[in-house]
C-alpha positions as CSV (number, residue, x, y, z in Angstrom):
1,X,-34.8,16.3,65.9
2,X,-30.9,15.9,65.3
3,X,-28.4,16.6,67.9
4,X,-26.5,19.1,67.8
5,X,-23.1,17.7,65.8
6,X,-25.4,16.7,63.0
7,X,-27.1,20.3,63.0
8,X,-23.4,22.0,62.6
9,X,-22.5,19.6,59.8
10,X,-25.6,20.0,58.1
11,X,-24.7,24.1,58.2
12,X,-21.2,23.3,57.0
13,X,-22.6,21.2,53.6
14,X,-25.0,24.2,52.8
15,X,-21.8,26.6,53.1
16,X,-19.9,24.3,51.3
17,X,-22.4,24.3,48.1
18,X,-23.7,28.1,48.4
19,X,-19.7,28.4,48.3
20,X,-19.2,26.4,45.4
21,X,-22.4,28.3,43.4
22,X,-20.6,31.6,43.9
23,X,-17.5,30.5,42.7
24,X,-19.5,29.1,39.8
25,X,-21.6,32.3,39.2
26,X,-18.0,35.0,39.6
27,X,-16.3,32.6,36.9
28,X,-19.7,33.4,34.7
29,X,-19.6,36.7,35.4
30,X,-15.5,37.2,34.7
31,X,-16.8,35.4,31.1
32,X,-19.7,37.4,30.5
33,X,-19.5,40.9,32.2
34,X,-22.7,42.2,30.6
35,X,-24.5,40.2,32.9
36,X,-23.3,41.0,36.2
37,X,-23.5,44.6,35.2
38,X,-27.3,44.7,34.0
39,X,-28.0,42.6,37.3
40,X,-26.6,45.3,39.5
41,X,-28.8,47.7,37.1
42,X,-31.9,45.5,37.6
43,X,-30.7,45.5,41.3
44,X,-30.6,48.7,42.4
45,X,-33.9,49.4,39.9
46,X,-35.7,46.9,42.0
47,X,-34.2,48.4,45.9
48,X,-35.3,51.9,45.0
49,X,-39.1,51.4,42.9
50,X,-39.4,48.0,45.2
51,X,-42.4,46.8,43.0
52,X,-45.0,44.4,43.6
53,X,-44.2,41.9,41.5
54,X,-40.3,41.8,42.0
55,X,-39.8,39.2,39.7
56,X,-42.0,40.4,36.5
57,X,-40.2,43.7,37.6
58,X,-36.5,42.1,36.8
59,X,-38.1,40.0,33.9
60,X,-39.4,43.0,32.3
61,X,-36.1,45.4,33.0
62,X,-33.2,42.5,31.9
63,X,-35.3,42.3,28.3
64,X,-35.4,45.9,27.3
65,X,-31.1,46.0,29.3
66,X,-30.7,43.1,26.3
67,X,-32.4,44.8,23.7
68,X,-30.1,48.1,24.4
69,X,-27.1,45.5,24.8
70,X,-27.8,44.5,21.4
71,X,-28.4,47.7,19.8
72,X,-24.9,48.9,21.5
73,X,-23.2,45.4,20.0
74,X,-24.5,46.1,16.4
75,X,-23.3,49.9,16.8
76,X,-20.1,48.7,18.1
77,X,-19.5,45.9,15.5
78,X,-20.5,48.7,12.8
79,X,-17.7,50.8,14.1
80,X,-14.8,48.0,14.0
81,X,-16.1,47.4,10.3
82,X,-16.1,51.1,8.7
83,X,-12.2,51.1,11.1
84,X,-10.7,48.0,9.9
85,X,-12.4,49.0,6.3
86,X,-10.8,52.3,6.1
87,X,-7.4,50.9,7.1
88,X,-7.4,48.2,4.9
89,X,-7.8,50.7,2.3
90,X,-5.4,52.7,3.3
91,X,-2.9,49.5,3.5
92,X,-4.1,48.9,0.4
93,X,-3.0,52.2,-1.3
94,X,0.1,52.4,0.1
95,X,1.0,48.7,-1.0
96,X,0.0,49.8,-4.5
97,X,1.9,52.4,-4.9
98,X,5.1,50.2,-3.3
99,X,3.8,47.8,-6.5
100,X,4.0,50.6,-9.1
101,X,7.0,52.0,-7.7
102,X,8.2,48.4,-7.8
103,X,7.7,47.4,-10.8
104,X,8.9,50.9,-12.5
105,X,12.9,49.9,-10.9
106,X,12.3,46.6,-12.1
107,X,11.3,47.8,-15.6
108,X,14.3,49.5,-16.0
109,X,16.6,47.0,-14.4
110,X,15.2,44.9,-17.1
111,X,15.8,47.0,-20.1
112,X,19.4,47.1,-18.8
113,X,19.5,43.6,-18.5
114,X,18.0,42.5,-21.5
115,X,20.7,44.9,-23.5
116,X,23.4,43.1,-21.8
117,X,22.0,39.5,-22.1
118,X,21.6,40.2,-26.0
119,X,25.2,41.2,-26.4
120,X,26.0,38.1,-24.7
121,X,23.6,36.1,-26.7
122,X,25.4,36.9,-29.6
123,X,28.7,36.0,-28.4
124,X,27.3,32.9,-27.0
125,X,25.8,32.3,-30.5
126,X,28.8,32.2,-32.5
127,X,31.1,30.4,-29.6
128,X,27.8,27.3,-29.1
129,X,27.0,27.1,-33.2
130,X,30.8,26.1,-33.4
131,X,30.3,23.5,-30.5
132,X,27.4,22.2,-31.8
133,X,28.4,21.4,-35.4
134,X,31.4,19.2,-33.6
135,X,29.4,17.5,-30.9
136,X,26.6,17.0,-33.4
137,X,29.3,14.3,-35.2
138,X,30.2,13.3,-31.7
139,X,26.4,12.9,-30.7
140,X,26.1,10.5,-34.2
141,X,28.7,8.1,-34.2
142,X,28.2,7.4,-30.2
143,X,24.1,7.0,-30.5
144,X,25.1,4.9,-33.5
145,X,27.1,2.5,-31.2
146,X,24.4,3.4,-28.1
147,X,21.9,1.7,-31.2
148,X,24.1,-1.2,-32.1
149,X,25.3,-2.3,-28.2
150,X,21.2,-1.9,-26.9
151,X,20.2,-3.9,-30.2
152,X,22.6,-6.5,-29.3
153,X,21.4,-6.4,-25.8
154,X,18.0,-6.4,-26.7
155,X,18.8,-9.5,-29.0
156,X,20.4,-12.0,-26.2
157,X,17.7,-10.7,-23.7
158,X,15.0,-12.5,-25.9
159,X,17.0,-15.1,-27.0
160,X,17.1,-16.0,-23.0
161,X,13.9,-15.2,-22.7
162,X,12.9,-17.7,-25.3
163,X,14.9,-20.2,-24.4
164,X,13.7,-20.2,-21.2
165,X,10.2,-21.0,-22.3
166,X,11.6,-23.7,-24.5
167,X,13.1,-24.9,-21.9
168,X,10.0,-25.0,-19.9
169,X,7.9,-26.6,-22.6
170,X,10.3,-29.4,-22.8
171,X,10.4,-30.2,-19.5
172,X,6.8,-30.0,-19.2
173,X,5.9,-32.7,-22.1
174,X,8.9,-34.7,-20.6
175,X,7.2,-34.8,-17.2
176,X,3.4,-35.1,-18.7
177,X,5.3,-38.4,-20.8
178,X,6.1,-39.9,-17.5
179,X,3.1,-39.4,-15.1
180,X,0.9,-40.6,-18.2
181,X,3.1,-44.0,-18.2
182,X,3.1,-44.3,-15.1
183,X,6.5,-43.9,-13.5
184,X,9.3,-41.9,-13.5
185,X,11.1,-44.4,-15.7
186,X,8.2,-44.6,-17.8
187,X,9.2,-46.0,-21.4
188,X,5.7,-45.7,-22.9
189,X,2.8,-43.8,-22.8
190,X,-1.0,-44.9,-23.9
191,X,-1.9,-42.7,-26.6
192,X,-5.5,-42.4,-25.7
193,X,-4.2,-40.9,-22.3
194,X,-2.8,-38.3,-24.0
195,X,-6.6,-37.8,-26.0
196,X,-7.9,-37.5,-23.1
197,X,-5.6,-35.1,-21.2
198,X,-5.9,-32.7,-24.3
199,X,-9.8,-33.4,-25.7
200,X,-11.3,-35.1,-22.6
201,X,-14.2,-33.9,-20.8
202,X,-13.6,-33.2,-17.1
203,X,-14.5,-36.9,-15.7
204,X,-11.6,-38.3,-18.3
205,X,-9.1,-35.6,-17.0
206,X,-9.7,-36.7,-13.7
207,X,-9.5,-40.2,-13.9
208,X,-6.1,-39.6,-15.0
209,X,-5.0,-38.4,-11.6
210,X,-2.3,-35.6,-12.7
211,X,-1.0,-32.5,-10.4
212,X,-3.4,-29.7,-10.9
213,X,-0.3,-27.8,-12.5
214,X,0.1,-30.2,-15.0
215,X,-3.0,-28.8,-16.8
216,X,-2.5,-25.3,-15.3
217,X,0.9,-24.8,-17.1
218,X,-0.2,-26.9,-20.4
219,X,1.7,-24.7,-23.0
220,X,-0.3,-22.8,-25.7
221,X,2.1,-23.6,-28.2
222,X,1.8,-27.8,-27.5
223,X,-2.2,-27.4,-27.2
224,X,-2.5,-25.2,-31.0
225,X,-0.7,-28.5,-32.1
226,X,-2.2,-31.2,-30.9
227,X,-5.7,-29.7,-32.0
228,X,-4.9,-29.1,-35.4
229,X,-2.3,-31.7,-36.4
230,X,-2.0,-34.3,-33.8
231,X,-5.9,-35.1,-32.6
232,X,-7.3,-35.7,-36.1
233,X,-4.2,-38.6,-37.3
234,X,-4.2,-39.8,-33.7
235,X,-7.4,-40.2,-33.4
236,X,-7.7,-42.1,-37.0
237,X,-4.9,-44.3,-35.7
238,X,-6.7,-45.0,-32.6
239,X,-9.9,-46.2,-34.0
240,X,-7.9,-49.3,-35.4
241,X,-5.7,-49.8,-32.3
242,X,-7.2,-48.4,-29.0
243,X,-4.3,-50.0,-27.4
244,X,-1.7,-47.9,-29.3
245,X,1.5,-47.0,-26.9
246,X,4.3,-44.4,-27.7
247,X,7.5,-44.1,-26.7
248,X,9.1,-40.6,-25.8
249,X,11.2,-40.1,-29.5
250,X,7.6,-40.5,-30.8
251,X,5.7,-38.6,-28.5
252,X,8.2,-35.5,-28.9
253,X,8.3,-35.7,-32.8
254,X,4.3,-35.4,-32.8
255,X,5.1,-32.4,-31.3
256,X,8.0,-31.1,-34.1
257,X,10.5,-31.6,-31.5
258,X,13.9,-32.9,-32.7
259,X,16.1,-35.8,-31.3
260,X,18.1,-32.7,-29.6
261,X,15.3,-31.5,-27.8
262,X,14.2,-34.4,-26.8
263,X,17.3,-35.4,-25.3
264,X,18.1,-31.9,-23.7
265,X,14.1,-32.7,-22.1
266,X,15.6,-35.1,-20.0
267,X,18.5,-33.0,-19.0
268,X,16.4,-30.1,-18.6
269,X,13.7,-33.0,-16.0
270,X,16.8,-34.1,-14.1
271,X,18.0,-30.5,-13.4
272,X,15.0,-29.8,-12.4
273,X,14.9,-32.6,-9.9
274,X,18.1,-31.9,-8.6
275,X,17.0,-28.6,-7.7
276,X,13.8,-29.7,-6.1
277,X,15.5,-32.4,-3.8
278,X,18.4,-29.9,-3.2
279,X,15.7,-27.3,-1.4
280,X,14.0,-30.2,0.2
281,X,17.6,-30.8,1.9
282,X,17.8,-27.5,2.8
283,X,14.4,-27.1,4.8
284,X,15.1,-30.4,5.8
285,X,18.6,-29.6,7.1
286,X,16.8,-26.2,9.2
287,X,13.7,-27.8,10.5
288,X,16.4,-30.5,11.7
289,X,18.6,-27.5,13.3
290,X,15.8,-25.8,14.8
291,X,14.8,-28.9,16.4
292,X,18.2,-29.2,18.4
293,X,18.4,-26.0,19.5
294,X,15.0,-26.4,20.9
295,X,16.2,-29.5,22.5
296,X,19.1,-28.0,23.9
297,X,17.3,-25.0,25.3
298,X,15.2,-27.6,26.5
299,X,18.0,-29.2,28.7
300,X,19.6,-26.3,29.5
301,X,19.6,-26.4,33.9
302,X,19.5,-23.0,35.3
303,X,21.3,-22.0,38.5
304,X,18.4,-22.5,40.8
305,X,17.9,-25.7,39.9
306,X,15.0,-25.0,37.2
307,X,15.3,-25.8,33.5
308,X,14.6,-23.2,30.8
309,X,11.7,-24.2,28.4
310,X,8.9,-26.4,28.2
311,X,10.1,-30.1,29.5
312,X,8.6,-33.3,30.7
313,X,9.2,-31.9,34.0
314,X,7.2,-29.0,33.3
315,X,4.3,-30.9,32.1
316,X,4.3,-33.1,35.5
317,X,4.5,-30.3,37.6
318,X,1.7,-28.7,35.8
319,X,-0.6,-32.2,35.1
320,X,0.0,-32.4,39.3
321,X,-0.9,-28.2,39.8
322,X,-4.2,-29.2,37.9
């Protein structure tokens, strides 16, 4: 037994959630009108017979209410298709006779055109076979000199192109020359070194101890050579002196390279060097630079007597917060 208080708010939830249900069931009912109306049917059916079984009774009268609601939905659906059929077809016919009518104005205006674009046409005729016959000498002596400037071009394009690969192959052997005797002042070179970089298995390649590029960027032209012309007299040579050395002026002419090219090789190497140790400065130079601006950020004292940055203060004050 509750007290009173408890009794009134108990009251107030159930108004509360019969409120909420028919606030629930009128939005249903806005949705789907059908329903409210065959309820009031059922309703006032059910008032006025008041049959035993109320429910059945309601059961019984909402099924055959659907059934006629269907039957009046299929009628009505059957009407808004024959409507919207007939007036399609009436939209239809008119817009084909706007097509015929249409087409006859454009018929015509085309006949007129057509006369007055052939009159032109001939007058065009005479005035652009006139023009033609002048540019048409005009047209071949330029696309002769077009020919002659892109042939040219085309010409000092692969010449470049060329002797930039040249140039690449000679600095390659050059290099190769050195790391196989040892130094970068290397004088000599053991011919069976440069056997086994070419016709070595894997275990003699890598007992030579070379960059990884070195074999990588072995030229095609260098390898065709030394496997038909080079491997069979060196390795006759070598079976009667395994100890054989070369210098770099024989090294390059096993390989058909003049005195020329073997001189510009070392230009070529030192260029090459130059260039390497001048981007190593650079990177150098910016690591160095970023560095002192860190440290200067670093040492920078702010106004209330902090620092900006990670410092060695920082790192006490936090190694004593831990």
């Amino acid at each position: 037994r509750g007290s009173r208080p408890l009794r009134m708010l108990a009251a107030g939830k159930r108004t509360e959630q019969q409120n909420a249900i028919y606030k629930d069931l009128n939005a249903f009912m806005s949705v789907y009108p059908e329903v409210k109306s065959s309820l009031k049917i059922v309703l006032e059916q059910l008032v006025r017979e008041r049959p035993a079984d109320p429910l059945g009774f309601m059961a019984i009268r909402l099924r055959e209410i659907n059934e006629d609601v269907k039957i009046e939905r299929s009628l009505k659906a059957q009407a808004a298709v024959l409507i919207q059929s007939r007036a399609r077809g009436i939209k239809s016919r008119e817009r084909v006779t706007d097509i015929k009518e249409t087409k006859q104005q454009r018929d015509e205006e085309t006949k007129q055109a057509k006369a007055a674009t052939d009159i032109q046409r001939i007058s065009r005729g005479k005035k652009d076979r006139a023009r033609a016959a002048e540019k048409k000498v005009v047209k071949t002596e330029m696309d002769n000199a077009s020919s002659k400037i892109q042939s040219m071009q085309r010409k000092k394009q692969a010449k470049t192109r060329v002797d930039g690969i040249h140039k690449m192959n000679l600095v390659w052997l050059r290099e190769l020359f050195l790391k196989l005797g040892g130094s970068k002042t290397a004088e000599t070179m053991a011919a069976h070194k440069l056997v086994d970089f070419f016709r070595g298995d894997q275990k003699a390649k890598d007992a030579l101890n070379l960059p990884a590029r070195l074999f990588s960027m072995a030229p095609p032209k260098f390898q065709g050579i030394f496997k038909k012309m080079v491997f069979p007299v060196l390795e006759e040579e070598l079976l009667s002196n395994p100890d054989k050395v070369m210098v770099w002026y024989e090294c390059s002419d096993t390989f058909h390279l003049s005195r020329e090219d073997a001189d510009r090789a070392d230009l070529e190497l030192a260029a090459v060097r130059i260039q390497a140790l001048g981007r190593q400065r650079k990177d150098t130079q910016r690591v160095k630079a970023l560095q002192r601006k860190r440290q200067e950020m670093e040492n920078v004292d702010l106004a209330d007597g902090g620092t900006l940055g990670y410092t060695k203060d920082n790192q006490h004050i936090e190694g004593a917060a831990a």
